[in-house]
Backbone as numpy.savetxt, mean C-alpha at the origin, in Angstrom:
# Nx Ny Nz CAx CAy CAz Cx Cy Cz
1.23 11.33 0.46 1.07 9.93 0.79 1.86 9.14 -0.25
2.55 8.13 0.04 3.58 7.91 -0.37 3.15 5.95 -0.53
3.30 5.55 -1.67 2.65 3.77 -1.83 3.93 3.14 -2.58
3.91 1.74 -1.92 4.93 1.07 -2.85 3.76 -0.15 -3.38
3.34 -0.50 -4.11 2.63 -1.33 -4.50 2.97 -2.58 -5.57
2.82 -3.68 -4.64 3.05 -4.70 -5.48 2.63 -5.73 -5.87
2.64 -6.40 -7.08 1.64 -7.55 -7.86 2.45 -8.70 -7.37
0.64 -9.45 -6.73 1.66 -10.60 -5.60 0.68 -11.96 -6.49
1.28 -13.23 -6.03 0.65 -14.33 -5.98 -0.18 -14.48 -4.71
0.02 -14.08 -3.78 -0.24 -14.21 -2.46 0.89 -13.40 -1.67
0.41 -13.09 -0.25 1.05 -12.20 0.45 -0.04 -12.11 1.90
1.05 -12.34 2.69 0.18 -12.36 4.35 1.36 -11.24 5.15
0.42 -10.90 6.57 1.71 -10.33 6.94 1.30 -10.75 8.68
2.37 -11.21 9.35 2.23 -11.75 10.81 2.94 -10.94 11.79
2.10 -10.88 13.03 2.08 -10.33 14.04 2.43 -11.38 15.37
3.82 -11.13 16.02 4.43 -11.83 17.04 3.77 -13.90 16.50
3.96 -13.66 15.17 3.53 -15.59 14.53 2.24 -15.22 14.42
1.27 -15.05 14.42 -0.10 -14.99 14.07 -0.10 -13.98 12.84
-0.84 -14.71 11.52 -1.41 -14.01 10.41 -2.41 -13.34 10.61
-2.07 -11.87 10.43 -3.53 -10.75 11.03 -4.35 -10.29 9.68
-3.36 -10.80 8.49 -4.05 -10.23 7.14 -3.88 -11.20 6.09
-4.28 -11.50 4.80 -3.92 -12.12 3.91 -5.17 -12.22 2.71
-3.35 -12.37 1.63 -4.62 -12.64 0.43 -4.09 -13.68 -0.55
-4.89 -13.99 -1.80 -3.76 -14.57 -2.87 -3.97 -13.52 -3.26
-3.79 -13.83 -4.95 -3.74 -12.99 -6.21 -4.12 -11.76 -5.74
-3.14 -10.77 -6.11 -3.69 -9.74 -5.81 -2.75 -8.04 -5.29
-2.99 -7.39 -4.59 -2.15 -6.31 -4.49 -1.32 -6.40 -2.79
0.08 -6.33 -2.71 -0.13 -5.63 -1.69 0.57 -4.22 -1.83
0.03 -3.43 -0.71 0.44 -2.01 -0.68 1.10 -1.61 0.79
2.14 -0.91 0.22 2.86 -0.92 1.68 2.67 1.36 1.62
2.05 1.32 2.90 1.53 2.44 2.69 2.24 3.80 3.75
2.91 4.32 3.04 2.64 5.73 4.45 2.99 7.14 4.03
2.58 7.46 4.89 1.45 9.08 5.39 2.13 9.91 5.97
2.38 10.86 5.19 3.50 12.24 5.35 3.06 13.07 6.10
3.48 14.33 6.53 3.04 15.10 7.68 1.86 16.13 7.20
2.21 16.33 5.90 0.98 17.39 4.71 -0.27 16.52 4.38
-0.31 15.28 4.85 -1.49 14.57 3.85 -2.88 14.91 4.69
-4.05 14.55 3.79 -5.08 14.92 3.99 -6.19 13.76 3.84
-7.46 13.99 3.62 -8.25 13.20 2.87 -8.22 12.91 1.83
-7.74 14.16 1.23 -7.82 14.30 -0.73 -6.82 13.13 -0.84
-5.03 12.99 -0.34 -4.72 12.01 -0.69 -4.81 11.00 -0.44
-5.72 10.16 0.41 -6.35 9.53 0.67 -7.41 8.87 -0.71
-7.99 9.51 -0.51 -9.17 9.08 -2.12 -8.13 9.51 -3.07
-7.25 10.10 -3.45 -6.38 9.99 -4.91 -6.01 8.53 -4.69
-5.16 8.68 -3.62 -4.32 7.19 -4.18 -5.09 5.90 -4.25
-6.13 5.64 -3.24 -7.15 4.51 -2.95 -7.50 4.14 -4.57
-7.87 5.71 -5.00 -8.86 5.56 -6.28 -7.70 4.91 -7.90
-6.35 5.68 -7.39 -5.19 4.84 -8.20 -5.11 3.41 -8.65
-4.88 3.73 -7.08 -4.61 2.05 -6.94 -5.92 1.04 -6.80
-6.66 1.29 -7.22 -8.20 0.48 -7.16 -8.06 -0.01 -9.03
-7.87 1.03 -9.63 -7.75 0.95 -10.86 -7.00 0.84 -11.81
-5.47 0.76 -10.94 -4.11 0.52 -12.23 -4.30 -0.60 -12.26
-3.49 -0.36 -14.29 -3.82 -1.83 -14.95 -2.64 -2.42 -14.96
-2.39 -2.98 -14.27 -1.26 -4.03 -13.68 -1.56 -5.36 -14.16
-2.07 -5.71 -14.00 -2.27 -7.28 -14.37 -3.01 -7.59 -15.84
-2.62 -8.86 -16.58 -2.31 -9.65 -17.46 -3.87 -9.47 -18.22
-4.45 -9.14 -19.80 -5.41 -9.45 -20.11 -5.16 -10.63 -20.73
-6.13 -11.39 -21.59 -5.90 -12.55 -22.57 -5.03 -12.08 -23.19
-4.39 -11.05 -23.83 -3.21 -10.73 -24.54 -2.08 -10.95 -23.94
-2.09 -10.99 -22.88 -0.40 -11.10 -22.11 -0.75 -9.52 -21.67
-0.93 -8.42 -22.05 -0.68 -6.98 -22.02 -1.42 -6.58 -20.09
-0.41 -5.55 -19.75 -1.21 -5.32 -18.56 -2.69 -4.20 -18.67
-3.49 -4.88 -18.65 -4.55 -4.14 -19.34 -6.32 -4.30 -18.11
-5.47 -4.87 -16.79 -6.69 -4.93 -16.04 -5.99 -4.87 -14.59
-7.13 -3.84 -14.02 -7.18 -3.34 -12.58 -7.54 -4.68 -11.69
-7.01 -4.27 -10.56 -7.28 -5.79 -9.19 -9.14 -5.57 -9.29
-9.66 -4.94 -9.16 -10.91 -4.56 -9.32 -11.53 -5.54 -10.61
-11.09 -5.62 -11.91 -11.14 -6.48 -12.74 -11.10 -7.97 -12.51
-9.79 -8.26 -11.81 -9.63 -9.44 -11.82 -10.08 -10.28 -10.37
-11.16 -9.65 -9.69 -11.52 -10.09 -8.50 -10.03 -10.06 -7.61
-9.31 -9.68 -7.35 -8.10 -9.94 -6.45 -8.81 -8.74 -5.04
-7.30 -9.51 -4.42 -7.23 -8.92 -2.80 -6.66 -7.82 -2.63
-6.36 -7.05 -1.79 -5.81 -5.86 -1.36 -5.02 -6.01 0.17
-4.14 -5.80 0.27 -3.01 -6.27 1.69 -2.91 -4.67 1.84
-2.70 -4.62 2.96 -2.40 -2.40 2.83 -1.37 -2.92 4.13
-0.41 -2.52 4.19 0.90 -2.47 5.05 0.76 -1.01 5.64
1.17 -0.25 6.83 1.50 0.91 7.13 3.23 0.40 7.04
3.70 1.45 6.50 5.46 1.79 6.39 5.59 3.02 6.86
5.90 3.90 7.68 5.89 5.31 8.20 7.60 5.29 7.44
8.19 4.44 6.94 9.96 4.19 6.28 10.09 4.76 4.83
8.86 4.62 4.55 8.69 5.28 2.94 8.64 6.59 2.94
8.98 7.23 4.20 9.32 8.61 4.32 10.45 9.13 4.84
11.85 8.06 4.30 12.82 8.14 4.94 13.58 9.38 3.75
14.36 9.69 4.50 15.34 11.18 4.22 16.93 10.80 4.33
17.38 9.82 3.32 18.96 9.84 3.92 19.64 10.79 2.54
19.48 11.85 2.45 20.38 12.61 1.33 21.36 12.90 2.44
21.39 13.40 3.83 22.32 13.57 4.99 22.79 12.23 5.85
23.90 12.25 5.93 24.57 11.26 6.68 24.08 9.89 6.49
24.15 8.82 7.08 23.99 7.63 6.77 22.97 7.07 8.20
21.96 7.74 8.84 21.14 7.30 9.62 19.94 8.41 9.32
18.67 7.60 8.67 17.85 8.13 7.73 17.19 9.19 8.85
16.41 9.82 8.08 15.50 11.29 8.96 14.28 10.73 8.90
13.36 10.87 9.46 11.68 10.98 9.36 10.98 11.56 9.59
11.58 12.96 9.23 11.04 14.32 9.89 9.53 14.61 8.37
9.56 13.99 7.61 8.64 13.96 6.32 7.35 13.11 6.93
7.53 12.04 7.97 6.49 11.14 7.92 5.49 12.31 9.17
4.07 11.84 8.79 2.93 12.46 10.01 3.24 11.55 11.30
3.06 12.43 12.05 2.77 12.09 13.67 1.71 10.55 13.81
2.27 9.66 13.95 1.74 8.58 14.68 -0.15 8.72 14.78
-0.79 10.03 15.33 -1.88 9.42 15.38 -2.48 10.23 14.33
-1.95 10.87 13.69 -2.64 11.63 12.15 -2.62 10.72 10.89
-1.12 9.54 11.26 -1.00 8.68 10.21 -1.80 7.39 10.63
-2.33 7.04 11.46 -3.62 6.33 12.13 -4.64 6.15 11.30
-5.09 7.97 11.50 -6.62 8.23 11.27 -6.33 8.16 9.64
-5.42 8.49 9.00 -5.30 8.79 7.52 -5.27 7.03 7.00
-4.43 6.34 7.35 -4.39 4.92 7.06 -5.71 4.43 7.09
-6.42 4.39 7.98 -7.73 4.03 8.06 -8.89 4.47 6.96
-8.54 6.04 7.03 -9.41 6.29 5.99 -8.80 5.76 4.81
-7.98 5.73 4.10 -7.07 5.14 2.92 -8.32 3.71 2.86
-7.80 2.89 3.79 -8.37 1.94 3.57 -10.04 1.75 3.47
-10.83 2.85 4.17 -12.18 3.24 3.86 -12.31 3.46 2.64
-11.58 4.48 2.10 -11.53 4.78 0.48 -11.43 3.42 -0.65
-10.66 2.78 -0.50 -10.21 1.12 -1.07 -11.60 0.18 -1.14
-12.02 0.27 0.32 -13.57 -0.07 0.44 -14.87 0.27 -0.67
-14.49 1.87 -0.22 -15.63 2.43 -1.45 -15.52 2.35 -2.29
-14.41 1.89 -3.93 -13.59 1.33 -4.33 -14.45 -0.44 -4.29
-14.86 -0.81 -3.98 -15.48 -2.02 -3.97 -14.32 -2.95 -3.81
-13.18 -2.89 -2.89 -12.61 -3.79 -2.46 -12.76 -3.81 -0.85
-11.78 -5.26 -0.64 -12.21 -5.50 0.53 -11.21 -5.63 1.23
-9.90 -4.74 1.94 -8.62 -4.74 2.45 -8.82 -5.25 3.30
-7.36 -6.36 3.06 -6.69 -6.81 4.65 -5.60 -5.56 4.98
-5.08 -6.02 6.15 -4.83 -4.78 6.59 -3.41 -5.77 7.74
-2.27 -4.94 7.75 -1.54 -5.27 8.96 -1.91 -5.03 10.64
-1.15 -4.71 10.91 -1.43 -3.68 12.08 -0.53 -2.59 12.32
-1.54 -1.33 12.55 -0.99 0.18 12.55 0.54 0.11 14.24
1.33 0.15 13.49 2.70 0.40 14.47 3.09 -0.76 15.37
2.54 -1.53 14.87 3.26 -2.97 15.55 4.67 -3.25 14.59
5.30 -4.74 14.64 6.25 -5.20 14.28 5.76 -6.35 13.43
5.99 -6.22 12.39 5.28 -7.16 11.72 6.55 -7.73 10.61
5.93 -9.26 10.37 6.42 -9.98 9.05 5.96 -10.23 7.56
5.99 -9.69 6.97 5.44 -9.81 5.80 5.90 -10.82 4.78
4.74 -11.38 4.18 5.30 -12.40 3.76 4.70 -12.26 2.02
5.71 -12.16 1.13 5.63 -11.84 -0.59 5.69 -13.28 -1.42
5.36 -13.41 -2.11 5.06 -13.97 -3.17 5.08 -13.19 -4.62
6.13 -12.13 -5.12 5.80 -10.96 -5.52 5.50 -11.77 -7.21
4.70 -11.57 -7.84 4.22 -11.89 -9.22 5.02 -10.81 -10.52
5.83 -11.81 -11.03 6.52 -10.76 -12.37 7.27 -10.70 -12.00
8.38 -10.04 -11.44 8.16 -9.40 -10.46 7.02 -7.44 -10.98
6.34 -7.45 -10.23 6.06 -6.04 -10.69 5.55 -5.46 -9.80
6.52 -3.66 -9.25 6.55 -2.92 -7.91 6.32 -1.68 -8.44
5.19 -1.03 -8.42 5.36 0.39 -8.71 5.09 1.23 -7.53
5.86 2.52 -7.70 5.73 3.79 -6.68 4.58 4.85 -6.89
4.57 4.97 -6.30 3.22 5.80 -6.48 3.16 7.34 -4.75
2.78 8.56 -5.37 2.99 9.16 -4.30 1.82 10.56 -4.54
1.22 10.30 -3.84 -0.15 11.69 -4.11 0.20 12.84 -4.65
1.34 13.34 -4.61 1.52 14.59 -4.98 2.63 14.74 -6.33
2.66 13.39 -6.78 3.30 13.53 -7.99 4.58 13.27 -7.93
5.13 13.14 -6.93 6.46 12.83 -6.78 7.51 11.83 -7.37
6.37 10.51 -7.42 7.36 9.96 -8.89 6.89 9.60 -9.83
């Protein structure tokens, strides 16, 4: 499972003009789900990202989790974060899970985030959507269940 996660001021994401999710301060995560993933990465990354210290203490230092600072949680599905262009110049996605395995896994992700004592907005699973950043710092980290970066 594969996360791009980023420290926003705010961040919504819209569906054919209608806002289906939104938050301020807070995370969004643009999320997707490889063909190997499971539950386990599911609760790894939820439990990651519930708790990296990304954001600002009274020191300036990043020294507190969204969990800390009362913030929001945005969870994006990206099935793109499993793109493959080391060959030719029209990417592969033979890495990302099948449509309804990356469903049920997204969902749970976001169950996990829940238990986690947050409260995700959420896009919508395989629609066309607009996302809208406000990115804070800027600051984007990668993050990938199995260690990858």
């Amino acid at each position: 499972m594969r996360a791009v996660v980023q420290r926003v001021k705010e961040s919504r994401v819209d569906v054919e003009g209608v806002s289906v999710g939104a938050i301020r301060e807070g995370l969004l995560v643009f999320l997707g789900v490889g063909a190997t993933d499971s539950d386990k990465d599911c609760e790894y990354l939820s439990r990651k990202i519930a708790h990296l210290r990304i954001f600002s203490d009274d020191k300036g230092l990043m020294n507190r989790s969204v969990i800390d600072t009362g913030g929001g949680v945005l969870v994006v599905s990206q099935f793109t974060l499993w793109a493959d262009c080391r060959k030719g110049r029209r990417p592969s996605f033979g890495g990302a899970a099948k449509a309804e395995t990356a469903r049920i896994l997204y969902q749970r992700f976001i169950e996990c985030l829940a238990a986690e004592g947050l409260r995700p907005e959420t896009g919508r699973f395989q629609e066309d959507m607009e996302v809208h950043i406000v990115n804070d710092g800027p600051v984007t980290i990668l993050l990938d269940s199995t260690g990858g970066f």
